[in-house]
C-alpha positions in Angstrom: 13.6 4.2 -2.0 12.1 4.6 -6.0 8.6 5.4 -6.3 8.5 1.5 -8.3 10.2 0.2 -5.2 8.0 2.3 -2.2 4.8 0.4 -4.4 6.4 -2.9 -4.8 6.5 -3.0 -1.0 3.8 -1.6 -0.5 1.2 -4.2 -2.6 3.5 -6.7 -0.5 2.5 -5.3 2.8 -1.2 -5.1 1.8 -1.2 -8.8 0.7 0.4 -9.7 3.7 -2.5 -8.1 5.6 -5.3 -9.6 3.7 -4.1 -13.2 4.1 -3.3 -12.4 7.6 -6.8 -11.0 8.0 -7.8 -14.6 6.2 -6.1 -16.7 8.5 -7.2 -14.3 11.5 -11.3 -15.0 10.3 -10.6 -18.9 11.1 -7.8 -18.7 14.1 -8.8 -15.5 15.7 -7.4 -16.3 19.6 -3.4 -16.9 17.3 -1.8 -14.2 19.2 1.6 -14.3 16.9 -0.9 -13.6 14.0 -2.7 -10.3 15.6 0.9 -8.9 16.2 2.0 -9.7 12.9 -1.0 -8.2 11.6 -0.7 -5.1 13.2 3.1 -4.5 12.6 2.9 -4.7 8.9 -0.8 -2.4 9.1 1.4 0.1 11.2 4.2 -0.6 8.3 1.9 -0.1 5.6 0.4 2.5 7.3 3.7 5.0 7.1 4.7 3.3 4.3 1.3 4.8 2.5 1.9 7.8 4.0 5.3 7.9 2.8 4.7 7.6 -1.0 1.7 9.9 -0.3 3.6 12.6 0.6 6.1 12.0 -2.0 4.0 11.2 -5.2 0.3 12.1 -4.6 -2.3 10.5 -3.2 -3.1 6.5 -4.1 -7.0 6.7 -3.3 -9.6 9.1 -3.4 -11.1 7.8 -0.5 -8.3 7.5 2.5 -6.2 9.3 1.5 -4.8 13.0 3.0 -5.2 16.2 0.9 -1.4 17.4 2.0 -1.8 20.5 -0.6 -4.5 22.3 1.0 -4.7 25.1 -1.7 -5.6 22.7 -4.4 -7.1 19.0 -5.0 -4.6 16.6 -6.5 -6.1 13.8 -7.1 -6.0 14.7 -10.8 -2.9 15.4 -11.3 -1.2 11.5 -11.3 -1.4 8.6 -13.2 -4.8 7.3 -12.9 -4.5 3.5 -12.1 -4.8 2.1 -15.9 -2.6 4.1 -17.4 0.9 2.1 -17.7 3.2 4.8 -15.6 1.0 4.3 -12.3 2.2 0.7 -12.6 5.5 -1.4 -11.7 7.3 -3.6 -13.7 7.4 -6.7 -12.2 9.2 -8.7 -14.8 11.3 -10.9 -13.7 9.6 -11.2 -10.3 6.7 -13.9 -11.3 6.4 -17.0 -9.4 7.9 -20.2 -10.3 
């Protein structure tokens, strides 16, 4: 999976969970919705982990220093600079 792709799905698991947590605030005994919700936290979870290991670390705060000799937080993208982004032409809502 590409770096654009590993974000793309990731953004879509974290919206997933934040509307799940949403609908979870107002229907909290919906038992389909808790598993849902904590199959795609587990899958956002790895997947995080994933790119992590592969690209650097995402957020300062919960994220793992894999490179213990060294902090990297500097050395990627920082979030407003156009490379940390995907293009999501193409992909806007109708």
């Amino acid at each position: 999976m590409t770096r654009d792709a590993m974000m793309t799905k990731l953004m879509e698991l974290d919206f997933i969970s934040l509307d799940l947590g949403l609908f979870l605030n107002t229907h909290p005994d919906n038992i389909e919705a808790i598993d849902v919700y904590n199959q795609v936290i587990t899958a956002a979870d790895s997947l995080r982990m994933k790119y992590e290991q592969n690209y650097g670390p995402l957020c300062s705060f919960r994220s793992y220093a894999t490179d213990t000799s060294q902090w990297q937080w500097d050395n990627n993208p920082w979030p407003w600079q156009r490379s940390a982004n995907v293009s999501l032409a193409g992909k806007e809502c109708m």
